[in-house]
C-alpha positions in Angstrom: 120.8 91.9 95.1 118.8 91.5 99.0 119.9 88.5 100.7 116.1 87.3 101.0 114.6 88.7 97.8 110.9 87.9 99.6 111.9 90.5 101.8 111.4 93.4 99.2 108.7 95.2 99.5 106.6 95.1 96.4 102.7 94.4 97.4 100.6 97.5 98.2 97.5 97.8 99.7 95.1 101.1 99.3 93.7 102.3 102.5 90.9 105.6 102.7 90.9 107.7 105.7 88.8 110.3 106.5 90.0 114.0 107.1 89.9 113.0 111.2 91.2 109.3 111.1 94.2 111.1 108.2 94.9 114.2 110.5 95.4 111.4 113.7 97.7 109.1 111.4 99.9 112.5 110.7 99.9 113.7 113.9 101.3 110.2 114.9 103.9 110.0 111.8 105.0 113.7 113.2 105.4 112.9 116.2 107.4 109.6 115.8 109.1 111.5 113.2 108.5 108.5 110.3 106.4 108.9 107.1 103.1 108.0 107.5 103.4 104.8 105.3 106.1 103.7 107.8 103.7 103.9 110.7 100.8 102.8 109.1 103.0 99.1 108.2 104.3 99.2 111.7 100.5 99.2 112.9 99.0 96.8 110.5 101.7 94.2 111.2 101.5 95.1 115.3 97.9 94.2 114.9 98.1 91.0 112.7 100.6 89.9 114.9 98.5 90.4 118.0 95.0 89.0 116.7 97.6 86.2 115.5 98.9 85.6 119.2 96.0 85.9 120.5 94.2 82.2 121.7 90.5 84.0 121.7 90.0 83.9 118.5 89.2 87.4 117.6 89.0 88.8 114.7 90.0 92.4 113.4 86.9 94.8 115.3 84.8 96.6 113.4 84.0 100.5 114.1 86.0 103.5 114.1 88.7 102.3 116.7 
């Protein structure tokens, strides 16, 4: 039994990449030497965290990068 059952991870999300954005996210994963789902969290909730800091008031940007 966890501690904090809330803590399990049981929610997923899809996410499409294209062959360029994909071979990036890899190259990333491969370098940090984590699974690609590892870095891809790590990123997601860097970002929330950020835009949730943040006082401006931004919201996620839209484009490639």
């Amino acid at each position: 039994m966890y501690p904090d059952p809330k803590r399990v991870r049981q929610h997923r999300h899809m996410l499409r990449l294209d062959d360029y954005e994909q071979a990036l996210v890899e190259s990333l994963a491969h370098y940090q030497g984590e699974p690609v789902a590892t870095i891809l969290r790590q990123l997601a909730l860097r970002q929330a965290a950020a835009i949730l800091a943040s006082d401006t008031g931004h919201s996620v940007a839209r484009g490639p990068f």
